[in-house]
N, C-alpha and C positions, 0 to 999 in steps of 0.2 A: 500533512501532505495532501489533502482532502482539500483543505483551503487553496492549495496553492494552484490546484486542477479546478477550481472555482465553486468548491462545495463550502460556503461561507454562511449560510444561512441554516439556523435551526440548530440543537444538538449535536454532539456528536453520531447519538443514534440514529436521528433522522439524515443525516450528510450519509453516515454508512448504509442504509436504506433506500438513500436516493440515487448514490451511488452507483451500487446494485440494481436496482430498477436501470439505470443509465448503462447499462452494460459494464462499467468505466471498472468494476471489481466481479469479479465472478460470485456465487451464490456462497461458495465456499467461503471464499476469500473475506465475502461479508461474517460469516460467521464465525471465524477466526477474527477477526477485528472486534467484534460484539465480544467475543470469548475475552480478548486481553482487554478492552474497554473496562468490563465487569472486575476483573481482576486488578487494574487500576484504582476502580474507585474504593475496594476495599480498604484498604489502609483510610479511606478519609472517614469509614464507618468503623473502623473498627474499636473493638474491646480490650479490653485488658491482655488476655488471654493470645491474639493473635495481631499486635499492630505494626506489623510491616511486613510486605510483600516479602513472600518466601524466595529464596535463591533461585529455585523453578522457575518461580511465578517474571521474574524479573530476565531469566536467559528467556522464558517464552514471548513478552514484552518485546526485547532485542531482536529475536530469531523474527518474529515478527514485520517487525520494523523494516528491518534489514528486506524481506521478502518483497515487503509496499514496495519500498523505494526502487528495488530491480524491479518489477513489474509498471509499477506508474512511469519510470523517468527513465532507467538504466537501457531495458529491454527497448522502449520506442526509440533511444536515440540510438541503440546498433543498428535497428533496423534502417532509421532512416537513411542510417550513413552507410550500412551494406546495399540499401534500393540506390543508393546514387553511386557507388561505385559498380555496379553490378550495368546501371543503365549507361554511365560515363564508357566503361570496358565494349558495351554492344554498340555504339554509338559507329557511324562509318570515318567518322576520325580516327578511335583506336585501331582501327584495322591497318594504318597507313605507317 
């Protein structure tokens, strides 16, 4: 989702990072991202004893996910489209 708002270059850590710096995720938000990042790459380091992401770890991933995507794309496009109905309804057209 990062790439797609034009964070292409570097990491994932460093896109979450610059991100951040950018305003573009809150401070929170970046560290929630770092959090499931980390928990991601587990499984590619793991041992015997623990190699796949736990049920938690995988609804925290989603719940996640899910959170980006209304905040990056969902959230901007009601606004836009509640500021242009909102500006279309004040308009001295709608009055008529």
């Amino acid at each position: 989702m990062l790439k797609e708002k034009g964070y292409k270059d570097g990491s994932v850590y460093q896109r979450i990072e610059k991100a951040v710096a950018d305003h573009v995720l809150t401070a929170d938000m970046g560290k929630w991202a770092h959090a499931v990042r980390l928990q991601a790459n587990q499984p590619r380091h793991a041992d015997l004893d623990a190699p796949h992401a736990s049920k938690e770890e995988a609804r925290q991933a989603v719940e996640f996910v899910k959170a980006l995507g209304d905040f990056l794309f969902v959230l901007p496009a009601r606004i836009a489209s509640g500021t242009q109905a909102a500006e279309a309804a004040s308009s001295p057209e709608a009055e008529r």
